[in-house]
C-alpha positions as CSV (number, residue, x, y, z in Angstrom):
1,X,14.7,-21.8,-2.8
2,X,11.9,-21.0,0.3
3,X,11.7,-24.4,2.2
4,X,8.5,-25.9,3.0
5,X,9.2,-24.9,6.6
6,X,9.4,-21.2,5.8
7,X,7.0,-19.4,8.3
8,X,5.8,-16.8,5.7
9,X,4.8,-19.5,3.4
10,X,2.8,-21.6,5.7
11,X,1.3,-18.5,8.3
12,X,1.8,-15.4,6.5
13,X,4.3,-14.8,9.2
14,X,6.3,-11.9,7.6
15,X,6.6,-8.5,5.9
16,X,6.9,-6.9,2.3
17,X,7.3,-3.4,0.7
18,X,7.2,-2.4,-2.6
19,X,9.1,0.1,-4.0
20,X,9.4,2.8,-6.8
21,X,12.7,2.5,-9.0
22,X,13.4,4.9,-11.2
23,X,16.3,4.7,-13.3
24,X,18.4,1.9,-11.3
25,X,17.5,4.7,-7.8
26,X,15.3,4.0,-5.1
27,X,14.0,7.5,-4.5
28,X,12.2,6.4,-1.1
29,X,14.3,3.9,0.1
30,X,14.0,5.9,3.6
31,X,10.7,5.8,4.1
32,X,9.9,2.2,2.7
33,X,12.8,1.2,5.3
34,X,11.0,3.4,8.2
35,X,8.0,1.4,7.8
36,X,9.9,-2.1,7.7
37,X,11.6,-0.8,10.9
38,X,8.3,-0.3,12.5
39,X,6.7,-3.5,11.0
40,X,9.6,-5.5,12.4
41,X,9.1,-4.2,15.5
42,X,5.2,-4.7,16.1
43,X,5.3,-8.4,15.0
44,X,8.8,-9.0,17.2
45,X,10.8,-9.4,13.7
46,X,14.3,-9.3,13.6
47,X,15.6,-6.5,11.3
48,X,17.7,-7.3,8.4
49,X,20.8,-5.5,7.7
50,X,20.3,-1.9,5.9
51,X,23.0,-2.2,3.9
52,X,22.6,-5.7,2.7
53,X,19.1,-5.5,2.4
54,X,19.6,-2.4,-0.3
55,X,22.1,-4.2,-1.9
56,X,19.7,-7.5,-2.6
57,X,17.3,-4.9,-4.2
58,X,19.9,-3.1,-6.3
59,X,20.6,-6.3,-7.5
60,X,17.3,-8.0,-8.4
61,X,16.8,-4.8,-10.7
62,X,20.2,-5.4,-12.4
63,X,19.3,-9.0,-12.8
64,X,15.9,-8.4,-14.3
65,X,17.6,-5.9,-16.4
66,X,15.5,-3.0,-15.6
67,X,17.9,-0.1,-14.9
68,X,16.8,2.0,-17.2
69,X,13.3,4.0,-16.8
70,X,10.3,2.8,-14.2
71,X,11.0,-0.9,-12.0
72,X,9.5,-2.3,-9.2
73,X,11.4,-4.0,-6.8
74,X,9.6,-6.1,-4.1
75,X,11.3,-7.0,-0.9
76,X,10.2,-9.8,1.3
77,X,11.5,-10.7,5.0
78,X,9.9,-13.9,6.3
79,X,9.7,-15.1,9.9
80,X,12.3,-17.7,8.6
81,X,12.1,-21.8,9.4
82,X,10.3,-22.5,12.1
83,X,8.9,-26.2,12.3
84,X,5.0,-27.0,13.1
85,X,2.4,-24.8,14.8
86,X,2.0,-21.3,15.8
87,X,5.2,-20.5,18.2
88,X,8.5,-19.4,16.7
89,X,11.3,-20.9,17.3
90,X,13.6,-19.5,20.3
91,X,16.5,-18.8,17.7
92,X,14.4,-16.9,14.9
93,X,16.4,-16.4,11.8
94,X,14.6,-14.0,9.2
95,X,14.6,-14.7,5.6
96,X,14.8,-12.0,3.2
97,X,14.4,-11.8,-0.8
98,X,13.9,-9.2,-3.4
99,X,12.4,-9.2,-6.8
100,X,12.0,-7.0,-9.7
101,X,9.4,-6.1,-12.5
102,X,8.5,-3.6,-14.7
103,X,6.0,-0.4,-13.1
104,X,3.4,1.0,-14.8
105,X,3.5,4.3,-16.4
106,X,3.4,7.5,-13.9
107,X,0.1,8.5,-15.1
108,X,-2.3,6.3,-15.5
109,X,-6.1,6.4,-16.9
110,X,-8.7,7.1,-13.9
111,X,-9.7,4.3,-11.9
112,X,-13.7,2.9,-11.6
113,X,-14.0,1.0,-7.9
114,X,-16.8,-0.7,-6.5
115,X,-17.2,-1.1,-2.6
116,X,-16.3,-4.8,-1.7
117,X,-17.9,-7.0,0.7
118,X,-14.5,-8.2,1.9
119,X,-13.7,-6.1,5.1
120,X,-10.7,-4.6,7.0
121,X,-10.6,-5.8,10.7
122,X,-9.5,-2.4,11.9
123,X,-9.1,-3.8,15.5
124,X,-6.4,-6.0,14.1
125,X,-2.4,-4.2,14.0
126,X,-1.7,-6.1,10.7
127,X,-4.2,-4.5,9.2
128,X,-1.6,-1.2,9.2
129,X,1.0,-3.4,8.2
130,X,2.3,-4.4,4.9
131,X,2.1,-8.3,6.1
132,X,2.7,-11.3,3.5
133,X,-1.4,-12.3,4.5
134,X,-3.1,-10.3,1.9
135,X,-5.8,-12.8,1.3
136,X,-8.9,-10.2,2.1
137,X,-7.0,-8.0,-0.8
138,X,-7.0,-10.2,-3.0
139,X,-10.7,-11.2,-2.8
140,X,-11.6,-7.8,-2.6
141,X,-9.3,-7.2,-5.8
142,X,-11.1,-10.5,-7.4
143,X,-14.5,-9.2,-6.6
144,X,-14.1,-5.7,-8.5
145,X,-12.6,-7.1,-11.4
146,X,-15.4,-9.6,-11.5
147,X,-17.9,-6.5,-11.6
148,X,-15.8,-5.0,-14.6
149,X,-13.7,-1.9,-12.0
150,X,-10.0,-1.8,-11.6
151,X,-10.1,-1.4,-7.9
152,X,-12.4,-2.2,-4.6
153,X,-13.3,0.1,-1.9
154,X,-12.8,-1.5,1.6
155,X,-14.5,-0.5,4.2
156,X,-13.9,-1.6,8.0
157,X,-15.8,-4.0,10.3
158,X,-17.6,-0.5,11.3
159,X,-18.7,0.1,8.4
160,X,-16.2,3.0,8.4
161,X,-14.0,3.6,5.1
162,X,-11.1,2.7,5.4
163,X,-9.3,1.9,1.8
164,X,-8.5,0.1,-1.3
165,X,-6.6,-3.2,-2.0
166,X,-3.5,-1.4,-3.2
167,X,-3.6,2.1,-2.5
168,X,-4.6,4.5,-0.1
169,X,-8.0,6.4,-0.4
170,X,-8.6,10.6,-0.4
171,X,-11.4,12.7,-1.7
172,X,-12.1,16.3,-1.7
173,X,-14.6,19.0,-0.2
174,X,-14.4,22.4,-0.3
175,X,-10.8,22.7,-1.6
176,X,-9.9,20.3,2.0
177,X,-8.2,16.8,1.8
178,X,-9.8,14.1,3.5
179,X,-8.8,10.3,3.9
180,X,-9.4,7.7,6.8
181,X,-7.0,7.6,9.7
182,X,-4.3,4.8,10.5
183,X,-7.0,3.6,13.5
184,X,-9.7,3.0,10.9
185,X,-7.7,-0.5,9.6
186,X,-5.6,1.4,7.4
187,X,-2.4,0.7,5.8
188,X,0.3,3.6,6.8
189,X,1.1,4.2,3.0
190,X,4.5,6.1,2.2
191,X,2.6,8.0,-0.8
192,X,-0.2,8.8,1.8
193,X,2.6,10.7,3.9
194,X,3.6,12.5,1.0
195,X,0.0,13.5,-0.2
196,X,-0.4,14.9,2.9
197,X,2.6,17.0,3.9
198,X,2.6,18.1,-0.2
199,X,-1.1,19.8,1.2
200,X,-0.4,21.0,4.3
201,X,3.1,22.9,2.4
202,X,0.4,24.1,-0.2
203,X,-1.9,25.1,2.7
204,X,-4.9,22.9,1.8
205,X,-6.2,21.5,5.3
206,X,-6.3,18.0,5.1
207,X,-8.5,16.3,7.8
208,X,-8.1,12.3,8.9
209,X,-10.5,10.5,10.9
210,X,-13.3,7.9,10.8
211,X,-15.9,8.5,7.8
212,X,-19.1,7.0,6.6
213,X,-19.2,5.5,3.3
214,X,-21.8,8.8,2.0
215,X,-18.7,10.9,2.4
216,X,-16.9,9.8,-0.5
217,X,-19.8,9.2,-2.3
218,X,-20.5,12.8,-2.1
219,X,-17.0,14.1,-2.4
220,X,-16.5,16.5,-5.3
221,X,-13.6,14.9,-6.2
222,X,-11.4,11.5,-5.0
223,X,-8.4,9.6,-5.8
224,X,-5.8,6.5,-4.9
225,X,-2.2,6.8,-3.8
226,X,0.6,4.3,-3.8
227,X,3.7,4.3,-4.3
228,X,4.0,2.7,-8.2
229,X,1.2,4.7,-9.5
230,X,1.3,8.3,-7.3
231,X,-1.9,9.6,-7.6
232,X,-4.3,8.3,-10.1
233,X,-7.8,10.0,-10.0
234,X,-11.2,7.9,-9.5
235,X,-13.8,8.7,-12.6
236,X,-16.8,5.8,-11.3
237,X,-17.7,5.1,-8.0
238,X,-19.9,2.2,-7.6
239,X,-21.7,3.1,-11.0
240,X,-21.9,6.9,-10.0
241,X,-19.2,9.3,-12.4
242,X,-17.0,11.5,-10.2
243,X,-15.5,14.7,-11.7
244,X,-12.4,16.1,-11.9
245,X,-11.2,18.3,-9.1
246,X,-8.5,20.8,-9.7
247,X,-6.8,20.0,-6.2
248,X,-5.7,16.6,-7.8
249,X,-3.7,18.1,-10.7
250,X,-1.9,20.6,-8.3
251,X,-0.8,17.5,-5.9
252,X,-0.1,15.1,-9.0
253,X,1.9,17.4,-10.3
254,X,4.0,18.3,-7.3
255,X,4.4,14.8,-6.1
């Protein structure tokens, strides 16, 4: 039971991560934990237990009986119980849970996006953070579904690009990798790191940085990464069909 004091419930005051489980194994428990590590520290978080915090998500997929092919397991630390208003108490004493579900299939169809109104306040440190306020997501999310897409295209209080409400964004020019940088309000994605030390080790410069919307729009290829679906390519931006690039298939299929 989370009681009505709970700080996550009542300010967003917390973290999550979602993670990849493949056959009862988490096979990127390290990075998902480096992240919380670094979450924990920017908002002042105590840090759970390692080993007690694996064990709560080993369980929650036994429990949901999903040890047998693709799970997700969710795993949410909370600022704990800390009374009315803003300040924490002097004693904080985290809260952590974990939850399993099924994941979709490893290859999924290519995604259409539109570009949302909703924006990411890149001056904002939660906005690299996996932080239990998602509320601009999930308008974002509400708005492209509305409009018929499977995903939205966020772009920062600059006008900058900066990502989608679930995944991380890259496109492709002249056989290089681009996607925006951490500083442009984006989420530090564990698939992201992946996608882009799998290019550099195949030699495929990969440049991050700050990026009008026309850039993707006239990419010769783009795509979303995160780390239940991997790569899955992007046919329809904002009504315009985007092709195939063979970059994407040699990535996907090293991943």
């Amino acid at each position: 039971m989370i009681p009505h004091d709970d700080r996550g419930l009542l300010l967003g005051d917390g973290l999550f991560e979602t993670m990849l489980v493949v056959d009862g194994r988490m096979p990127h428990w390290a990075a998902h934990w480096a992240r919380l590590m670094a979450g924990c520290a920017t908002l002042g978080l105590p840090l759970p237990d390692e080993f007690q915090t694996r064990v709560a998500c080993t369980n929650a997929v036994a429990v949901a009986l999903l040890n047998k092919g693709r799970a997700a397991v969710r795993l949410t630390l909370t600022a704990g119980s800390g009374g009315r208003g803003l300040e924490r108490p002097p004693s904080l004493v985290a809260r952590v849970f974990a939850t399993a579900s099924p994941a979709p299939d490893g290859v999924q169809a290519p995604a259409q996006i539109i570009t949302s109104h909703v924006r990411r306040n890149e001056g904002s440190p939660t906005s690299r953070l996996k932080t239990l306020a998602y509320l601009d997501n999930v308008l974002a999310r509400r708005q492209a579904l509305a409009a018929g897409a499977d995903e939205a295209l966020m772009l920062n209080t600059g006008g900058e690009v900066a990502c989608a409400t679930a995944a991380n964004l890259f496109w492709i020019n002249g056989d290089a990798l681009f996607t925006p940088s951490l500083e442009c309000g984006v989420l530090a994605g564990t698939t992201r790191a992946r996608v882009i030390a799998l290019a550099k080790d195949l030699r495929v410069p990969v440049v991050e940085g700050a990026f009008a919307p026309d850039a993707i729009h006239g990419s010769e290829g783009a795509f979303l990464t995160n780390s239940l679906i991997g790569l899955r390519a992007i046919s329809r931006l904002d009504g315009k069909a985007m092709r195939a690039h063979r970059l994407f298939g040699a990535l996907a299929g090293r991943l």
